[in-house]
SESESE-494815 format. One record per residue: residue in three letters; x, y, z of N, C-alpha, C in turn. Coordinates in Angstrom, 1 decimal. Atoms other than C-alpha are relative to their C-alpha. Layout:
# SESESE-494815
+---------+--------+--------+--------+--------+--------+--------+--------+--------+--------+
! residuo !    n_x !    n_y !    n_z !   ca_x !   ca_y !   ca_z !    c_x !    c_y !    c_z !
+---------+--------+--------+--------+--------+--------+--------+--------+--------+--------+
!     Ala !      X !      Y !      Z !      X !      Y !      Z !      X !      Y !      Z !
...
+---------+--------+--------+--------+--------+--------+--------+--------+--------+--------+
This chain:
# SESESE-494815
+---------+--------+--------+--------+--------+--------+--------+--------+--------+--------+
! residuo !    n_x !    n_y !    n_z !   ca_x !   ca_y !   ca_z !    c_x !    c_y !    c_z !
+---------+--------+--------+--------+--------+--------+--------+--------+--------+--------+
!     Unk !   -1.3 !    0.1 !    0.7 !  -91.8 !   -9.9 !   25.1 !   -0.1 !   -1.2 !   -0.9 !
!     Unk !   -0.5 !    0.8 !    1.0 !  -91.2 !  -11.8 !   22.0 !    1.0 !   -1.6 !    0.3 !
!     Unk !   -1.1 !    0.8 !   -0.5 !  -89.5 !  -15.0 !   22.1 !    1.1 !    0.1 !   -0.4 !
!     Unk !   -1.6 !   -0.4 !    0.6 !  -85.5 !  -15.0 !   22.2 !    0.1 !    0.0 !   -1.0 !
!     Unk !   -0.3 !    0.3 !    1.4 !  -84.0 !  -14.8 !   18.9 !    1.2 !   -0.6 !    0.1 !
!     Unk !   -1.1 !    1.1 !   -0.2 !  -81.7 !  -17.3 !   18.6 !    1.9 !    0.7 !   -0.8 !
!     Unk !   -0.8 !   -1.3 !    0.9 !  -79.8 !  -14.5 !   15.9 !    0.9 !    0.6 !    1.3 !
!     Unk !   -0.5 !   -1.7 !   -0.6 !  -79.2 !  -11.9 !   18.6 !    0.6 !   -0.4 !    1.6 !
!     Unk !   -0.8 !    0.9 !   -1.2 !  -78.0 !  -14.3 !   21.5 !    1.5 !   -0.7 !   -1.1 !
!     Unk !   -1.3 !    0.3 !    1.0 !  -75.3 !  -15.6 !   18.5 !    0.9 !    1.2 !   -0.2 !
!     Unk !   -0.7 !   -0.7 !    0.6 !  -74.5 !  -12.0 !   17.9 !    0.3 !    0.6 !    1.4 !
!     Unk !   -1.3 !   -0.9 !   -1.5 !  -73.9 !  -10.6 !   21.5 !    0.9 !   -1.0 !    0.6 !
!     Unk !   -0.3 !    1.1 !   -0.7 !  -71.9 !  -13.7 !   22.2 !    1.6 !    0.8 !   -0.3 !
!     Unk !   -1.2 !   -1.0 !    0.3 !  -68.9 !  -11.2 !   20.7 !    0.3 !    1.1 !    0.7 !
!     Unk !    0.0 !   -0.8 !   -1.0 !  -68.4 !   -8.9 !   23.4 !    0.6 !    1.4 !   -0.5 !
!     Unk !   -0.7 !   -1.2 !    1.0 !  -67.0 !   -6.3 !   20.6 !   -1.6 !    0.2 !   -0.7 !
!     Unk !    1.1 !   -0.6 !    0.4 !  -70.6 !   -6.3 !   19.1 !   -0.9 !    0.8 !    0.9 !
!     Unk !    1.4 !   -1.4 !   -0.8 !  -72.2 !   -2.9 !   20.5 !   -1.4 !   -0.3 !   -0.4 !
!     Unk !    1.2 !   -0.4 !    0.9 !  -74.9 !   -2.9 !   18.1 !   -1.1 !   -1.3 !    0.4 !
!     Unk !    0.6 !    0.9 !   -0.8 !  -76.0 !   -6.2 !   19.6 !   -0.2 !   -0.5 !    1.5 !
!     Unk !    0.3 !    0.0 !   -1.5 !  -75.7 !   -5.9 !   22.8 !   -0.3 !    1.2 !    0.6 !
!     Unk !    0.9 !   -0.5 !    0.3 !  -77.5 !   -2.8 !   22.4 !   -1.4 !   -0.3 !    0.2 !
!     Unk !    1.1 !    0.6 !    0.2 !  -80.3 !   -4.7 !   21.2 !   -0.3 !   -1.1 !    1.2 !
!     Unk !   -0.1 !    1.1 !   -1.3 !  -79.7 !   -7.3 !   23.9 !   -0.9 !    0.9 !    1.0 !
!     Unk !    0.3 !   -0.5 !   -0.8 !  -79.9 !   -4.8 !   26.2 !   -1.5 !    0.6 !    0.3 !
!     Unk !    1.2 !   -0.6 !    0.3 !  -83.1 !   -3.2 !   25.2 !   -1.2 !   -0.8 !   -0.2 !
!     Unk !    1.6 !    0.9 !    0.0 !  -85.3 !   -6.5 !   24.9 !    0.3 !   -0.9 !    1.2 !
!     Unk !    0.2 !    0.8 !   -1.0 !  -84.3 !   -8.1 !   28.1 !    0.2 !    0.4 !    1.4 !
!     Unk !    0.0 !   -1.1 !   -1.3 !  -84.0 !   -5.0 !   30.5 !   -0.6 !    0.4 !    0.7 !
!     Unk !    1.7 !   -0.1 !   -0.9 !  -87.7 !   -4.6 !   31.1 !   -0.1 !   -1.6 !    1.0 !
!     Unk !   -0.2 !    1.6 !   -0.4 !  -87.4 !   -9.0 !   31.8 !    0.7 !    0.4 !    1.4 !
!     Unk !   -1.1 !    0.2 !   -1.1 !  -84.5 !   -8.3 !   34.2 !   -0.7 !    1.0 !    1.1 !
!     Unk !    0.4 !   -0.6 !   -1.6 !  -86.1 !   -5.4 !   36.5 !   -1.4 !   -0.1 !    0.1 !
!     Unk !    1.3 !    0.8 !   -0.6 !  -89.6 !   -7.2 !   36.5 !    0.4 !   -1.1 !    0.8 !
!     Unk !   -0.4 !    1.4 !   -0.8 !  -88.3 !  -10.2 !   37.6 !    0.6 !    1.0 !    1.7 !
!     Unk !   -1.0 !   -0.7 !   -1.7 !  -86.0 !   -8.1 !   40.6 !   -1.3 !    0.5 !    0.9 !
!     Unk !    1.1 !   -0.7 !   -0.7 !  -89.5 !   -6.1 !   41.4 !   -0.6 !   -1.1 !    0.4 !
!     Unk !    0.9 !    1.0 !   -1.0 !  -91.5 !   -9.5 !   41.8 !    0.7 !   -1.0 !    1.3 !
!     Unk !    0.2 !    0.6 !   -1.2 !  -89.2 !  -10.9 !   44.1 !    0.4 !    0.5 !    1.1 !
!     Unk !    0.4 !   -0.6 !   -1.3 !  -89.4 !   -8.1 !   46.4 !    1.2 !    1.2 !    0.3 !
!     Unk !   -1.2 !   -0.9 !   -0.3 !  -86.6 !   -6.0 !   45.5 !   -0.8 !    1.4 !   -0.6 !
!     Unk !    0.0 !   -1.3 !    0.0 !  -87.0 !   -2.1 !   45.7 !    0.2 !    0.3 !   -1.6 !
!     Unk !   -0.1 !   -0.7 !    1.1 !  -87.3 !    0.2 !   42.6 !    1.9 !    0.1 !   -0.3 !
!     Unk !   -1.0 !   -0.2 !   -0.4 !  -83.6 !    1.7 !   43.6 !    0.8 !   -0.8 !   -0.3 !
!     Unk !   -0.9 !    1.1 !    0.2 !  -81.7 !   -1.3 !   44.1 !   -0.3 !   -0.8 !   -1.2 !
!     Unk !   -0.1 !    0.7 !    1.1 !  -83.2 !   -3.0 !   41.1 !    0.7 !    0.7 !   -1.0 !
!     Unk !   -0.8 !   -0.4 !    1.1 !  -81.4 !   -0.5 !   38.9 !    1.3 !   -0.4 !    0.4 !
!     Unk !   -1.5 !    0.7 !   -0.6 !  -78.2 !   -1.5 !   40.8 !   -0.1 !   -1.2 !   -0.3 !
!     Unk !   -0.3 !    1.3 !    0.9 !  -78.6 !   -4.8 !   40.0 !   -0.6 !   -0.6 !   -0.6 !
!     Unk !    0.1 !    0.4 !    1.4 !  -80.1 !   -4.7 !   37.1 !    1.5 !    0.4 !   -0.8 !
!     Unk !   -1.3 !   -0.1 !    1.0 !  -76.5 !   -3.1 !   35.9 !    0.6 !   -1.5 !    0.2 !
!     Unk !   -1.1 !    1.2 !   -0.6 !  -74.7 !   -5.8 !   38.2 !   -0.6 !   -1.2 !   -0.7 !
!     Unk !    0.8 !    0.8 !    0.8 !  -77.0 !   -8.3 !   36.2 !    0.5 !    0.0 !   -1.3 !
!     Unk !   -0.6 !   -0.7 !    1.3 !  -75.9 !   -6.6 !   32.8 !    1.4 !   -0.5 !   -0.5 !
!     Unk !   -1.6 !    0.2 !    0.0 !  -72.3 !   -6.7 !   33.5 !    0.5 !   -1.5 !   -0.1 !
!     Unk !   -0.1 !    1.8 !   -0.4 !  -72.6 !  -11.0 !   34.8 !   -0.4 !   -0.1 !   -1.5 !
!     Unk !    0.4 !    0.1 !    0.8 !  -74.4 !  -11.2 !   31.4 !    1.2 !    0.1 !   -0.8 !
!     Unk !   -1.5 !   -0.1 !    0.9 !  -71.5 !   -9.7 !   29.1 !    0.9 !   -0.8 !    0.2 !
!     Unk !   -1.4 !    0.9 !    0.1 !  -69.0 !  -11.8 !   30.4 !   -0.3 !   -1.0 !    0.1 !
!     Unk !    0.2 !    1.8 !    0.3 !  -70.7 !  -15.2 !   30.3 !   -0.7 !   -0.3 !   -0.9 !
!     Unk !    0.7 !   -0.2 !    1.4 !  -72.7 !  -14.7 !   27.4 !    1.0 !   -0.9 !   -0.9 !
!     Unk !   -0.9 !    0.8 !    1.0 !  -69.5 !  -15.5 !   24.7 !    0.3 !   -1.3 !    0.2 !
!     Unk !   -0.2 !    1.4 !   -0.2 !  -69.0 !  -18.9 !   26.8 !   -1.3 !   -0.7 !   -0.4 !
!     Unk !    1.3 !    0.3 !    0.3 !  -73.0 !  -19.4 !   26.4 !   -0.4 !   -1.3 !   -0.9 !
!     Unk !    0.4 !    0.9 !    1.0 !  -73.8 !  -22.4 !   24.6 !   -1.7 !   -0.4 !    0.2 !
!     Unk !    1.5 !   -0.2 !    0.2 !  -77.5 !  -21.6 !   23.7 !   -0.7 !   -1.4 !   -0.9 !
!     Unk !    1.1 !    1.3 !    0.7 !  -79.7 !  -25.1 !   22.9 !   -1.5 !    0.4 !    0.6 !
!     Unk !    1.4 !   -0.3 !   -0.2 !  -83.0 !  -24.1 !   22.6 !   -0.6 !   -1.2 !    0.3 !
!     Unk !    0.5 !    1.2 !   -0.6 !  -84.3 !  -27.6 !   22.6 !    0.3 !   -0.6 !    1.7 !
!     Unk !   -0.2 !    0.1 !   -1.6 !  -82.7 !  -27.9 !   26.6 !   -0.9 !    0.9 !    0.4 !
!     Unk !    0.7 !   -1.5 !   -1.2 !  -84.6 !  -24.9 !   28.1 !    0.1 !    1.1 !   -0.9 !
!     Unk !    0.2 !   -1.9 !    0.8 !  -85.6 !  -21.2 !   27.1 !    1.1 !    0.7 !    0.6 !
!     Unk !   -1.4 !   -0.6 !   -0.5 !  -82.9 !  -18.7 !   27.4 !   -0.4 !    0.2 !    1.4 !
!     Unk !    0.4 !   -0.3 !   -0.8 !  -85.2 !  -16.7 !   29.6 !   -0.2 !   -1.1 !    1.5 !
!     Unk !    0.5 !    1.5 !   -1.4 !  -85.5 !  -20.2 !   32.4 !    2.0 !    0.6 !    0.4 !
!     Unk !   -1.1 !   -0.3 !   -0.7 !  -81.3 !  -19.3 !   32.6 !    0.1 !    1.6 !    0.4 !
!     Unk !    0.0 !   -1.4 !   -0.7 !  -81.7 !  -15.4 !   32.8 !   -0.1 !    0.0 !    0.7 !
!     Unk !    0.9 !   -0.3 !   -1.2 !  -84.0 !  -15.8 !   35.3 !    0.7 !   -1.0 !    1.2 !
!     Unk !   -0.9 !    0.9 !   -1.0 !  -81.7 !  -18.3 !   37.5 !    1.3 !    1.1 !    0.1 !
!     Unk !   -1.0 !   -1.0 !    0.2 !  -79.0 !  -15.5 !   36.9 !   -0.4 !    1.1 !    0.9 !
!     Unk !    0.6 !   -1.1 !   -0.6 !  -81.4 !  -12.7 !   38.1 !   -0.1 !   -0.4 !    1.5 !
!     Unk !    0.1 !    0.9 !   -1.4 !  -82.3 !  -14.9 !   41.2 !    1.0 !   -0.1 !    0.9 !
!     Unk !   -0.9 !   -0.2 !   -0.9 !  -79.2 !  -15.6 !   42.2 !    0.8 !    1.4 !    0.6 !
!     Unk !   -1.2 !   -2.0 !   -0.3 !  -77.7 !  -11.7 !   42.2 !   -1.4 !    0.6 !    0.7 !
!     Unk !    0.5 !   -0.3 !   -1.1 !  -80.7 !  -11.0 !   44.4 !   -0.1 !   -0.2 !    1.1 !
+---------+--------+--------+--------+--------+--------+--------+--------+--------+--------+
């Protein structure tokens, strides 16, 4: 995976943009159910909370205040993903 684009984290931060959280969805959904598979979660359940991951995402996303120079987005996904398993 590419590194975040700092673009497409500004544009799904609108919970009205589909077309970006779309795109969201489709470059960090492979991320979300590798991470669930390595820490030991079943095929099955990682689609379950990979949505339930999905859904946490949309609604704290627009509060999101993305500083790349603090940390990679991916270092907070992955604290996100962690904790909902």
């Amino acid at each position: 995976m590419e590194s975040t684009r700092y673009t497409l984290i500004q544009r799904v931060k609108d919970p009205k943009n589909g077309h970006a959280w779309t795109s969201f969805v489709e470059a960090y959904e492979g991320y979300i159910d590798a991470v669930l598979l390595r820490v030991g979660i079943g095929r099955d359940e990682a689609k379950d909370l990979g949505q339930e991951i999905l859904l946490k995402l949309w609604k704290q996303l627009p509060s999101f205040d993305y500083q790349p120079n603090r940390g990679k987005f991916r270092s907070w996904l992955y604290q996100i993903i962690r904790n909902t398993a």
